[in-house]
C-alpha positions in Angstrom: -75.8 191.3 102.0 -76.3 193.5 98.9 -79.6 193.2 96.9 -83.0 191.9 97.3 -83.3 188.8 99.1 -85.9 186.5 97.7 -88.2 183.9 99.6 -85.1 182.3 101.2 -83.5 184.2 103.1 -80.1 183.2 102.9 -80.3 183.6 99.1 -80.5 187.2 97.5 -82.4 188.0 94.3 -79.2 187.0 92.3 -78.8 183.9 93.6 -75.7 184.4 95.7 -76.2 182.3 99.3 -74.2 183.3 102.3 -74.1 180.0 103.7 -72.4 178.8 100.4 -70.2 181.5 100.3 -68.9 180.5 103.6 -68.7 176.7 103.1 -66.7 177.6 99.7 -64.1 179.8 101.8 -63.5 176.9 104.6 -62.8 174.5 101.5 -60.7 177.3 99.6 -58.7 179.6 102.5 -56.1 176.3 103.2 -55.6 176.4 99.0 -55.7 180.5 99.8 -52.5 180.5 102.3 -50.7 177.7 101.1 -51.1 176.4 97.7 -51.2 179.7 96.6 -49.9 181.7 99.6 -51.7 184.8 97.8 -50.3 188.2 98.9 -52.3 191.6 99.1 -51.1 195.0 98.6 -53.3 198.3 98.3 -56.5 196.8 99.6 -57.7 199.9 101.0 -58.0 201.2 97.7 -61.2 199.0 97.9 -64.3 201.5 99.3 -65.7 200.2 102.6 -69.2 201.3 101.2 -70.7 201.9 98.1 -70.5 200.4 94.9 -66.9 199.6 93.2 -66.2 198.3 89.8 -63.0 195.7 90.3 -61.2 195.6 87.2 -58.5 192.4 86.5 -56.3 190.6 84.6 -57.0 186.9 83.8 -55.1 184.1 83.2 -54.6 180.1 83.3 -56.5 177.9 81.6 -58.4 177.0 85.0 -58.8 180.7 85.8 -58.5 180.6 90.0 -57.7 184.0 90.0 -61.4 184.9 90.1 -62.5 182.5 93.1 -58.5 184.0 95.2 -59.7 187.8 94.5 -63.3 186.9 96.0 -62.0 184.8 98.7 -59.5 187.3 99.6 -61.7 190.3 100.0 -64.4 188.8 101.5 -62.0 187.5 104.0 -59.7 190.8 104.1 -63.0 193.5 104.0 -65.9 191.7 105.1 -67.7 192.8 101.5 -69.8 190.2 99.7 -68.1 190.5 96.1 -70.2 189.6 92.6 -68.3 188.1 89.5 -69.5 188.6 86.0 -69.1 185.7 84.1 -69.7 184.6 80.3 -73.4 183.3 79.6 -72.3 180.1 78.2 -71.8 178.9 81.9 -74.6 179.4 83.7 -75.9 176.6 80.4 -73.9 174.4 81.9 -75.3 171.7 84.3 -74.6 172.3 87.8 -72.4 175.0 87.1 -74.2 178.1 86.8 -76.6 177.3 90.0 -72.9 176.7 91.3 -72.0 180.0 90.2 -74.8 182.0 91.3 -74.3 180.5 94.8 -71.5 181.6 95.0 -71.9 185.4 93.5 -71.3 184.6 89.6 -73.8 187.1 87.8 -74.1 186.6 83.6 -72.0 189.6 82.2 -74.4 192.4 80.5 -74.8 195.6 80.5 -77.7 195.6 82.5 -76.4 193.5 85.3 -73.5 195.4 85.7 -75.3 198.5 86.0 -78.4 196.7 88.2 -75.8 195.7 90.3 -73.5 199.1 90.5 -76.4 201.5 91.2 -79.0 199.6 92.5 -77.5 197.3 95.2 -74.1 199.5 95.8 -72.2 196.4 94.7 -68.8 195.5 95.0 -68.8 193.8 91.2 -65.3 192.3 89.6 -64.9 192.0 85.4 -62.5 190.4 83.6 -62.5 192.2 80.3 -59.7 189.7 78.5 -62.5 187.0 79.0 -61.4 183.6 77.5 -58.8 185.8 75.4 -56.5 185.7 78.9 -57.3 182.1 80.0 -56.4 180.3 76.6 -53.1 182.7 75.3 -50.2 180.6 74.9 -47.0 180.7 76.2 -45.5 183.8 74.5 -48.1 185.9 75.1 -47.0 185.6 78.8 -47.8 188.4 81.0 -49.2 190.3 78.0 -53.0 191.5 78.3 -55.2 190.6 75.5 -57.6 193.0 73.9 -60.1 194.4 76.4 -63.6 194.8 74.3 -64.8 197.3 73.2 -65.3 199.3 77.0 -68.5 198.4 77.4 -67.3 197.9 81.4 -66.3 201.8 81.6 -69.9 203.0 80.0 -71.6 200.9 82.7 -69.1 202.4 85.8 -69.2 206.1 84.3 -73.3 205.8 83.9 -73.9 204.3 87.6 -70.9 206.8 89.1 -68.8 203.5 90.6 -64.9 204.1 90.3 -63.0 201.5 88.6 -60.3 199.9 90.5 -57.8 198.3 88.5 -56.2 195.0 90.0 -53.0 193.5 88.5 -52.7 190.0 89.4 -49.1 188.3 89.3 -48.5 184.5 89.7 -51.7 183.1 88.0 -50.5 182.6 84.6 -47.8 179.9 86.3 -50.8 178.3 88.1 -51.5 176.0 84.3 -50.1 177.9 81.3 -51.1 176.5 77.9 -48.8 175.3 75.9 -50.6 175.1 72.6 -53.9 174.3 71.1 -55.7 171.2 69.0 -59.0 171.4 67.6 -61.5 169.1 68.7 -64.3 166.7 67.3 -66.4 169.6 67.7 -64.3 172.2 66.2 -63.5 174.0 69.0 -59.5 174.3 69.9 -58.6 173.2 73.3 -55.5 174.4 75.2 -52.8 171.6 75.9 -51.5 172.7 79.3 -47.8 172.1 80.8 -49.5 170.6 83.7 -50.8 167.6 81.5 -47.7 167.5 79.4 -45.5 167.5 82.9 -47.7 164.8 84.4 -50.3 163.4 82.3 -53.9 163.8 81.6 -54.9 163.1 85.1 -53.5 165.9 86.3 -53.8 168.2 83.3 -56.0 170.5 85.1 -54.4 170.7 88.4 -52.9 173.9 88.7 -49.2 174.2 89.9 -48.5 175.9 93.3 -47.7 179.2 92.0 -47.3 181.9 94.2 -50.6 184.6 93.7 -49.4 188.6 93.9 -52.9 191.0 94.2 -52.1 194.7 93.5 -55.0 196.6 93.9 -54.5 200.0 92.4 -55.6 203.5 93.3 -59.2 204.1 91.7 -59.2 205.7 88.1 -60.5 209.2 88.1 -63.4 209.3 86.1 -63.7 213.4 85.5 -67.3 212.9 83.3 -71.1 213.2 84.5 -72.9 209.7 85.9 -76.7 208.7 84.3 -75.9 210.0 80.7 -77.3 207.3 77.7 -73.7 207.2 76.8 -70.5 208.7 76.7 -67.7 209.6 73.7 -65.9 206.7 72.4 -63.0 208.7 72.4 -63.8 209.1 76.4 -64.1 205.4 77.1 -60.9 204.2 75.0 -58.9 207.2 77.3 -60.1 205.4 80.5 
């Protein structure tokens, strides 16, 4: 397992626990083939060793893309995998010690690079963030704005490649329809699935077939370790 383990053994210094892991893939692989029948191509564009910057698409208000790539390379390469995730989560009860169980690391800077050049990680980033998740229906297979790049400053500095995945099928899985604002202000997506079938099933996602493409790693043709890099280099990559 990659990293520092800490006084238990079966959980490393960022919280990720093997026995979760594997508990979490017995409940998840029948979802995995069937629900979702997920299909694979180019995963030996994934490095057998060293560390690997996954980068993806995201989509569905219920994002199971991230918990189908983790499954599936865990289960296709035998490589622990670490998620970065907004910080807002791990604030939420249960649901950041869930996280951490099973991989999720709060996306910074500093984790990402901790993670890349220190433990030789296999690390997977969703740049749209909630901008992919919440997109209505006509935005459809469109990516939303990545950032500001702060992913490829963090690859190019620890000398990881980036590996580009383009996932298909996930924004079928629970599309939004539209949005309300809430009692708190917020605006909440009004999925098809809770239109289709009513509130009780709002969040269950539709059996949507999952396509992985797993693309050859992006050359990165600069120096790794420098403070920082041109911005006119990191909007190129």
């Amino acid at each position: 397992m990659n990293g520092q383990h800490s006084t238990d053994a079966d959980v490393d210094a960022w919280g990720r626990s093997h026995r979760v892991r594997q508990a979490a893939g017995r409940l998840l692989d029948p979802l995995y083939r069937h629900w979702f029948r997920v299909e694979w191509e180019g995963l030996d564009n994934i490095p057998t060793e060293g560390p690997a910057l996954l980068v993806a698409n995201h989509a569905g208000v219920v994002p199971v893309d991230g918990p189908l790539i983790m499954h599936g390379i865990e289960r296709e390469t035998c490589r622990p995998i670490y998620t970065l995730h907004h910080d807002a989560l791990r604030a939420t009860p249960m649901i950041g010690l869930l996280l951490a169980r099973n991989g999720g690391v709060v996306a910074s800077p500093e984790n990402a690079m901790r993670l890349l050049s220190k433990d030789r990680a296999v690390v997977l980033v969703f740049p749209e963030g909630s901008k992919g998740t919440t997109k209505p229906l006509s935005q459809r297979n469109r990516l939303q704005r990545f950032g500001r790049g702060g992913f490829v400053q963090t690859a190019l500095q620890a000398g990881a490649p980036i590996i580009p995945l383009a996932v298909m099928g996930a924004e079928e899985t629970m599309p939004a329809v539209t949005t309300v604002t809430g009692a708190d202000g917020q605006r909440q997506p009004i999925t098809l699935n809770g239109l289709l079938f009513g509130p009780a099933f709002a969040y269950l996602p539709f059996p949507s077939k999952i396509r992985i493409h797993v693309l050859p790693a992006i050359e990165l043709d600069q120096p790794s370790g420098l403070d920082s890099y041109p911005a006119n280099v990191i909007a190129d990559i």
